[in-house]
C-alpha positions in Angstrom: 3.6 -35.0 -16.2 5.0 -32.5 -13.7 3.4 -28.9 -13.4 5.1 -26.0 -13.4 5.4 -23.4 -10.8 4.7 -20.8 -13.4 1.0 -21.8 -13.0 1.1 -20.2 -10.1 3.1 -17.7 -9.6 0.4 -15.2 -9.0 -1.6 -17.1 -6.1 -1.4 -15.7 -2.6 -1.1 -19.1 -0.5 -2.2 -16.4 2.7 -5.7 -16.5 0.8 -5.9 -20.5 0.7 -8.1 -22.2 4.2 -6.2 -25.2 4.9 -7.6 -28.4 6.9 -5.0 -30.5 8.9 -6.4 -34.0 10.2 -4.0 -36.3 12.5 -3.9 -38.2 15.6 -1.2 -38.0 16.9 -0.7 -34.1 18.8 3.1 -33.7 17.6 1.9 -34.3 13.7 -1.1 -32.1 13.9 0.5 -29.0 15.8 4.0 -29.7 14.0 1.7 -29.7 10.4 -0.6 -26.9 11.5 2.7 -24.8 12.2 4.0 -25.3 8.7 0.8 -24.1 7.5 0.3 -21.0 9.3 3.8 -19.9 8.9 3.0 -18.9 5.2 -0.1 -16.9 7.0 -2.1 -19.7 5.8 -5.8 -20.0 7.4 -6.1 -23.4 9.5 -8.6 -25.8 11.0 -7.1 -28.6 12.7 -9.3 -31.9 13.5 -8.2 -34.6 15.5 -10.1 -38.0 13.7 -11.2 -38.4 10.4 -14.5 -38.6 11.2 -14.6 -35.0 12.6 -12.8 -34.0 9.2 -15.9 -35.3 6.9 -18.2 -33.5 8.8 -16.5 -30.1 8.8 -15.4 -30.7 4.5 -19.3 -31.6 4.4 -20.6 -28.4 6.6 -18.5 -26.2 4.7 -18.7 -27.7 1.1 -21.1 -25.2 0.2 -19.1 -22.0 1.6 -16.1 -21.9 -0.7 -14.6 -25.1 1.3 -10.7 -25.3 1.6 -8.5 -25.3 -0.3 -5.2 -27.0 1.3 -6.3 -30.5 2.5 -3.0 -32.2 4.7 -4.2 -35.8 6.2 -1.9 -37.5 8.3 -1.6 -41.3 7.8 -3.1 -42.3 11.5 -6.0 -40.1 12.3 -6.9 -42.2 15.6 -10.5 -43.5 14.6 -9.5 -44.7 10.7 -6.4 -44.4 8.5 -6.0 -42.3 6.0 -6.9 -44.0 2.7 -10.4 -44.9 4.4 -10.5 -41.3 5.2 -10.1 -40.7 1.6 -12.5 -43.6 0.4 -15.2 -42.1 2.4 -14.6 -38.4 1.3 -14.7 -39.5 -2.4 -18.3 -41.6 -1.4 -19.7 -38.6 0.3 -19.6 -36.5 -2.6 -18.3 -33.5 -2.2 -15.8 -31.0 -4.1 -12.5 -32.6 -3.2 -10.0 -29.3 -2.3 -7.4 -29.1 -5.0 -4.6 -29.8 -2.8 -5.0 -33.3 -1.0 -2.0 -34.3 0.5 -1.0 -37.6 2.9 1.8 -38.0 5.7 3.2 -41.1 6.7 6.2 -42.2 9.1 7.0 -44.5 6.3 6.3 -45.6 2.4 4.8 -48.9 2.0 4.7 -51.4 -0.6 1.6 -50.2 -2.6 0.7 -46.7 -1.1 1.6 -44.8 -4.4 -1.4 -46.9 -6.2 -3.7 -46.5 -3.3 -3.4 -42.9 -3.7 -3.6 -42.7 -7.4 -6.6 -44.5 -6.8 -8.2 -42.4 -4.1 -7.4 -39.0 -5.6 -4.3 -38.2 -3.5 -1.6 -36.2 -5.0 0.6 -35.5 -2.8 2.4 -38.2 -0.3 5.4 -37.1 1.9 7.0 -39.2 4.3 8.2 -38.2 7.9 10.5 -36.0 8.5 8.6 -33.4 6.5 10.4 -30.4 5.8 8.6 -27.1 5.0 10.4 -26.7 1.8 8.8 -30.1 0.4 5.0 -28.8 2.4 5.5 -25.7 0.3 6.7 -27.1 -3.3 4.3 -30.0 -3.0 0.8 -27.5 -2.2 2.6 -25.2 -4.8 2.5 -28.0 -7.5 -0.7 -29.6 -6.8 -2.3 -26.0 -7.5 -0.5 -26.3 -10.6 -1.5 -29.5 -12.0 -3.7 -30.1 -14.7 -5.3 -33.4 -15.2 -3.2 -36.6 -14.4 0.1 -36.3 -12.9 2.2 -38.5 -11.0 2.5 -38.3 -7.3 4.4 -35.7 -6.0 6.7 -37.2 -3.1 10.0 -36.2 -1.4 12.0 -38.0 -3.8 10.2 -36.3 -7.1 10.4 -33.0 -5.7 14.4 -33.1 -4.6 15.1 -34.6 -7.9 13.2 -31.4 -9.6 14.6 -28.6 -6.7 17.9 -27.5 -7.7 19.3 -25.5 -4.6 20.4 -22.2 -5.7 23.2 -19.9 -4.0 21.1 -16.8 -3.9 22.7 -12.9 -3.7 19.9 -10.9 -2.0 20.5 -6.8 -2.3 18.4 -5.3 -0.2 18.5 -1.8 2.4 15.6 -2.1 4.4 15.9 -5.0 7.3 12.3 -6.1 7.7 12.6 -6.8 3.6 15.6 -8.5 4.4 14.2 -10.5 7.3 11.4 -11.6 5.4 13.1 -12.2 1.8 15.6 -14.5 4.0 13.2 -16.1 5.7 11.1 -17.2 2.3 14.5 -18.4 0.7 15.4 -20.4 3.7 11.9 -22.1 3.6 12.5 -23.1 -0.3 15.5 -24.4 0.6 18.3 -21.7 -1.1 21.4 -20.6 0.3 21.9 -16.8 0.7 24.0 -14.1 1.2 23.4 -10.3 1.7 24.5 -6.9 0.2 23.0 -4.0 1.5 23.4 -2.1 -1.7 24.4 -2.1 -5.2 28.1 -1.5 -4.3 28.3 -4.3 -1.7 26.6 -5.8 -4.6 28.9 -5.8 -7.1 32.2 -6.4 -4.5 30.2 -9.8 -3.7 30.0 -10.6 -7.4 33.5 -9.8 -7.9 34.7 -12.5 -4.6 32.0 -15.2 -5.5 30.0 -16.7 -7.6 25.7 -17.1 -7.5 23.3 -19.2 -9.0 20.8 -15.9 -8.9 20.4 -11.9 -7.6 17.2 -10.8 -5.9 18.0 -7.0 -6.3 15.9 -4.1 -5.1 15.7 -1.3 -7.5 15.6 1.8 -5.1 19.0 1.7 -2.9 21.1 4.0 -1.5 24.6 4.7 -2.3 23.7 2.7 -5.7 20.4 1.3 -6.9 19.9 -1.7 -8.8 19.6 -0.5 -12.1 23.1 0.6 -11.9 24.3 -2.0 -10.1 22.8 -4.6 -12.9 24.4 -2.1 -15.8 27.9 -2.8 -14.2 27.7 -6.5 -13.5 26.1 -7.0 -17.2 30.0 -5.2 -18.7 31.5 -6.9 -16.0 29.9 -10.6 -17.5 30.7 -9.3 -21.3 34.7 -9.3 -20.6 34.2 -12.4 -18.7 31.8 -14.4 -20.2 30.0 -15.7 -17.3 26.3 -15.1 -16.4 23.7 -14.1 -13.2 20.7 -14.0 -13.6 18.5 -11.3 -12.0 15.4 -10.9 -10.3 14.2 -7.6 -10.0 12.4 -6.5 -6.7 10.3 -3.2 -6.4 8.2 -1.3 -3.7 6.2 0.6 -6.1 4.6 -2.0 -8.9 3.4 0.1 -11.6 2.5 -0.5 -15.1 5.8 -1.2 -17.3 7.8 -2.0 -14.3 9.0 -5.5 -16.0 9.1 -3.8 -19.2 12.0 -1.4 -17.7 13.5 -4.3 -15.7 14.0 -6.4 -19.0 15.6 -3.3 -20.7 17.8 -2.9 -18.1 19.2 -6.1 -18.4 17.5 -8.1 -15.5 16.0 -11.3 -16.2 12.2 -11.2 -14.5 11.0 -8.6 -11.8 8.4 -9.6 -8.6 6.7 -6.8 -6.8 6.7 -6.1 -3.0 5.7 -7.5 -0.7 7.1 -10.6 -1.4 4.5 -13.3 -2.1 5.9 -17.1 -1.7 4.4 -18.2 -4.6 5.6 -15.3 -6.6 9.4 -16.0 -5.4 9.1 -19.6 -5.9 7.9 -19.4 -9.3 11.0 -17.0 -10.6 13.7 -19.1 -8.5 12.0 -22.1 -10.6 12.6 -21.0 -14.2 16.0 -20.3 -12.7 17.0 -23.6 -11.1 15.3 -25.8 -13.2 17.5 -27.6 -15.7 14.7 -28.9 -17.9 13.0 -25.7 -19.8 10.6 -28.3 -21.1 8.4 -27.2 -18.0 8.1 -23.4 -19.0 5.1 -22.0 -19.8 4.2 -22.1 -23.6 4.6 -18.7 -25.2 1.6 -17.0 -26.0 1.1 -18.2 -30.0 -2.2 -16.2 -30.9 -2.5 -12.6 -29.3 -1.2 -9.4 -30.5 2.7 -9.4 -30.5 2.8 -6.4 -28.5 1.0 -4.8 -26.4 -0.2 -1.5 -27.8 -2.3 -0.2 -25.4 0.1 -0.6 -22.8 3.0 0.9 -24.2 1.4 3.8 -25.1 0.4 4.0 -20.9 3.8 4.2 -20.4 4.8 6.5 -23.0 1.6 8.9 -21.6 -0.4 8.4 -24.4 2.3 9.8 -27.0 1.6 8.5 -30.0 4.1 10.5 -31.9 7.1 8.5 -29.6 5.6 5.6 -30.4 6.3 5.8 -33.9 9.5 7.1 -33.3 10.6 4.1 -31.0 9.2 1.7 -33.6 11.3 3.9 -36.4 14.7 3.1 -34.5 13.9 -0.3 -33.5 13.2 -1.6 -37.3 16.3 0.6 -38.0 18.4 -1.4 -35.7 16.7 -4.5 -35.8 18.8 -5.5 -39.1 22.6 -5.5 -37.1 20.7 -7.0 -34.0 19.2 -10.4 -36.0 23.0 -10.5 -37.7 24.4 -10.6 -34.9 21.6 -13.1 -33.4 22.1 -15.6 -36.3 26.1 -15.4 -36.7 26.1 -16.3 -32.8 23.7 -19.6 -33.3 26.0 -20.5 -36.4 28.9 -20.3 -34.4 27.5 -22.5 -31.2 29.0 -20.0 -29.6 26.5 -20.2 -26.4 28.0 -17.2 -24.7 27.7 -15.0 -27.6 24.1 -16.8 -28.2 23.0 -15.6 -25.0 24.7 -11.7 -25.1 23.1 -11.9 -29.0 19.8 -12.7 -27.6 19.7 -10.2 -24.6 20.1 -7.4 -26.3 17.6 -8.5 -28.5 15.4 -8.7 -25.5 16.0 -5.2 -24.1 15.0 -3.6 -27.4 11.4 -5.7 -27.3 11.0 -5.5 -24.1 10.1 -1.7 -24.4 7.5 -2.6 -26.5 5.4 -5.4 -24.3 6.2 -8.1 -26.9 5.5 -11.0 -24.8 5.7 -13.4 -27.5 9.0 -12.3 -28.4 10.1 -11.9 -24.6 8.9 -15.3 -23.6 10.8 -16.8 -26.8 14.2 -15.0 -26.0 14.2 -15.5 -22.4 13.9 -19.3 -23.5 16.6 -19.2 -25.6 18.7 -17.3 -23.0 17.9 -20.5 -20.4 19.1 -23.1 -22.6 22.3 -21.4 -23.3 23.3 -21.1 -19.7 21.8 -24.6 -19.1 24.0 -25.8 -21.8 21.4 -27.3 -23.8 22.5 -27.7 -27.6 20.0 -30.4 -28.4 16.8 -28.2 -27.4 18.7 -25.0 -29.1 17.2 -25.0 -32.7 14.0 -25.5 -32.1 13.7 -22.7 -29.5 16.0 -20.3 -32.0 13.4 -20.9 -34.8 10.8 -19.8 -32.3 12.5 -16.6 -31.4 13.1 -15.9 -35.0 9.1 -16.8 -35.7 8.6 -14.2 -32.7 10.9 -11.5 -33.9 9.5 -11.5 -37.5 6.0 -11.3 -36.8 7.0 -8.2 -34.6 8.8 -6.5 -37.1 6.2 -7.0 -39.4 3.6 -5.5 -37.1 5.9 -2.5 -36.3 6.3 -2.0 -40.2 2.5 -2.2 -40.6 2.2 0.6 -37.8 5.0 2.9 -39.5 3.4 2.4 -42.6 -0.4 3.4 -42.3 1.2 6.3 -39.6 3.3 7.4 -43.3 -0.3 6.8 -45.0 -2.2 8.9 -42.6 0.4 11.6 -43.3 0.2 11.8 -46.5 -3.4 11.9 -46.9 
């Protein structure tokens, strides 16, 4: 079972106390680094005896968090360490992870055993420190062990368009992508933008929304033509300054594919790179089944409280809604993917101004599976965004009706 970075996209890693044990002074300073560079609060302990009295001292003070133990910790190795902290008792930290110069015949049982979830072999790269405390966070109940060689063969390495005016934003974003491993390349604005698009080819676009000269929204209006007379498709990540209620709402309708606010968290950024570059959608979170399928309360925030534009938005979706699910369900007949996909994102634009995360979540699978080229997990995923897109109709018909009723009377 492999968690999903989706479980936490919201943590802030700079919140999380991390403990680094090793003996060695190059581990424990080159480990500790790692750590801090993500902002990351660290105490360092040089034996593993020191280390079980400080996780003891401070069990009762919201402990840590982040717990990175270094195969030789100069007065015991580390699965003693780890036999001893499960015999003292404690609340283990959620993340334990173990170094080691080398695998050896019958580690990964020894730290099934002992509680260890992690286990990353020398040379550690921050990219595989980050993914593997990400995941552990993640995980719920058993899981296998997260090594090097699990987490390359779940890390796709995405080629990664970054628009962005303002250079510290651009320092930092580049610095978070080149820790996760992603290749990059930058446009200062939507018009260097769109003349990188036209010479290249990217796995993704982190574009900011406020630009000079042209901001994203415009610059995502004339990539999306560009893509329907070519038939190709980038994803987009919306970035914004200013996060304020309905911000992902808009960035839907507009045709992007997920927004993050500023400033950019690491977990945030890993978690919307992952639904991007990971080939298996079996991972994404499961759509919310059971609560309202939209969001009333908030749409009506955005609208200011206009209750008489709400009725009229819900008026013209149901009026269109027909020609959009034609459309939608001539595409799947087809197998035309790229039609699928267009069919299923202007679907999406239309719900998305409504906060229908049910539907949302059930189209934006839909729209991953045709650009992974999966066929097999196609109708399954189809009948849920139909499932999605009926129940909202129905409630928006429900809500036009007693607003007629109320009339009337």
């Amino acid at each position: 079972k492999t968690p999903s970075l989706a479980h936490v996209r919201d943590t802030d890693i700079t919140a999380l106390r991390g403990l680094v044990v090793a003996g060695n002074d190059t581990a424990r300073q080159h480990l500790t680094a790692m750590l801090e560079s993500w902002n990351m609060s660290c105490t360092v302990r040089d034996t593993g005896a020191a280390a079980l009295r400080t996780l003891g001292a401070d069990a009762t003070d919201g402990g840590y968090q982040v717990l990175v133990i270094d195969s030789d910790l100069g007065d015991m190795d580390a699965f003693t360490f780890f036999s001893l902290l499960n015999e003292q008792g404690d609340p283990l930290p959620p993340v334990r992870l173990m170094t080691a110069n080398a695998g050896q015949r019958g580690d990964a049982a020894r730290c099934r055993s002992l509680g260890i979830q992690a286990y990353l072999t020398r040379p550690v790269e921050p990219s595989d420190m980050f993914d593997a405390i990400l995941q552990s966070l993640g995980a719920d109940g058993a899981q296998q062990l997260i090594t090097r060689h699990s987490l390359r063969e779940q890390r796709r390495r995405l080629n990664v368009l970054l628009v962005e005016d303002n250079k510290v934003n651009q320092t930092l974003a580049l610095r978070l992508l080149e820790k996760l491993g992603h290749l990059t390349h930058v446009a200062n604005n939507g018009i260097e933008a769109l003349e990188a698009c036209a010479s290249a080819r990217f796995d993704a676009i982190l574009m900011d929304v406020q630009m000079p000269e042209m901001g994203g929204f415009e610059a995502t209006a004339h990539l999306r033509e560009r893509e329907r007379q070519s038939g190709t498709y980038t994803p987009i990540i919306a970035m914004t300054a200013h996060a304020m209620k309905g911000d992902r709402e808009r960035c839907l309708a507009a045709g992007m594919d997920d927004y993050i606010p500023k400033p950019i968290q690491p977990t945030t950024l890993a978690a919307a790179l992952a639904d991007i570059g990971n080939q298996s959608p079996s991972i994404r979170s499961a759509a919310p089944a059971d609560g309202p399928a939209f969001d009333r309360d908030t749409v009506l925030a955005n609208l200011g409280g206009d209750e008489a534009l709400l009725q009229q938005l819900a008026a013209l979706y149901l009026e269109d809604e027909p020609n959009m699910r034609a459309q939608l369900t001539a595409a799947e007949a087809t197998g035309d993917l790229q039609a699928l996909h267009a069919a299923t994102h202007a679907i999406k634009g239309a719900v998305a101004n409504f906060s229908a995360d049910a539907a949302l979540h059930a189209a934006n699978n839909v729209e991953a599976l045709c650009r992974d080229g999966n066929r097999d997990a196609l109708p399954e995923a189809f009948a849920h965004l139909n499932d999605a897109l009926d129940r909202f109709a129905s409630t928006l018909r429900t809500l036009t009706d007693d607003q007629r009723s109320t009339a009337a009377e």
